[in-house]
C-alpha positions as CSV (number, residue, x, y, z in Angstrom):
1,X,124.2,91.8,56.8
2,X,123.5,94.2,59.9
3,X,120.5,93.6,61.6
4,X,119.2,96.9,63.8
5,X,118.1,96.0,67.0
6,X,114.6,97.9,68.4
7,X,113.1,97.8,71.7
8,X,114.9,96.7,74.5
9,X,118.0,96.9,73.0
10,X,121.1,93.8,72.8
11,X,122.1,91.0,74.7
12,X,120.7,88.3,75.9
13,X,116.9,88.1,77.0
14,X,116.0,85.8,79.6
15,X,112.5,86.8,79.7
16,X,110.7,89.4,77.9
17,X,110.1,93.0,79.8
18,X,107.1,93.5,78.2
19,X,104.0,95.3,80.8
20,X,101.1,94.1,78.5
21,X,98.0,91.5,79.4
22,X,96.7,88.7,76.9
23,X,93.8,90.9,77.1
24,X,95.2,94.4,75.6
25,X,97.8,92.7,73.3
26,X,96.5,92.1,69.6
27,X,97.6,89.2,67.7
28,X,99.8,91.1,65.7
29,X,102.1,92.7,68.5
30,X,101.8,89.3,70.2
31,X,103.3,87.7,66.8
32,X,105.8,90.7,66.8
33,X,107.2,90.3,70.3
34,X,107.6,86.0,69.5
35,X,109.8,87.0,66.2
36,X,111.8,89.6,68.0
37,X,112.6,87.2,70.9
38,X,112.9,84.2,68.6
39,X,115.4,85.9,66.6
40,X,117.0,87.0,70.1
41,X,117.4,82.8,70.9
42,X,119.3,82.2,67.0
43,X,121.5,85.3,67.7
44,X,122.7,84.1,71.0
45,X,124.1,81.0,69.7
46,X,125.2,83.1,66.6
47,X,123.0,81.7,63.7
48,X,125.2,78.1,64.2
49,X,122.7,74.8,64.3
50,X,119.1,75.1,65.7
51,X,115.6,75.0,64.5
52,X,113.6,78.0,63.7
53,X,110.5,76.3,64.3
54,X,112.1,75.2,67.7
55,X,113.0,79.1,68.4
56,X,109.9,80.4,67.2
57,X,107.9,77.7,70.3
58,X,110.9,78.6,72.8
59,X,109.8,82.1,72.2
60,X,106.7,81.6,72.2
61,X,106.4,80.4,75.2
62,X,108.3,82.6,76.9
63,X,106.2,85.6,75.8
64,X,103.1,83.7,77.2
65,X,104.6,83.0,80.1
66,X,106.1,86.4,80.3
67,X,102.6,88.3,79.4
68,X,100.7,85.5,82.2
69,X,103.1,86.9,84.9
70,X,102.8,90.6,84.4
71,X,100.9,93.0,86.8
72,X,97.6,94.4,85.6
């Protein structure tokens, strides 16, 4: 199955490139951007072993940390 890839396109993510604030990001583009780079994590190591859960809260975190450190 081909999966399309949206946004900021293929490879590897370190961190997401996102410019928004906790404070102008709805829950649901919040949820969004944790899928997307939680599906980013499973890809990289090519669907083999892991936990989604465990990419899901990898991702999470990221984003948080990601959306905590971006300029106003």
């Amino acid at each position: 199955m081909a999966h399309s890839k949206r946004g900021t396109g293929g490879g590897t993510h370190a961190a997401a490139p996102w410019k928004m604030t906790p404070l102008t990001l709805s829950p649901e583009e919040r949820r969004r951007m944790i899928a997307e780079t939680a599906y980013y994590l499973a890809e990289r190591r090519a669907f083999q072993g892991g936990d989604p859960v465990r990419d899901w809260l990898d991702a999470e975190a990221q984003i948080d940390e990601a959306l905590t450190r971006s300029p106003m």
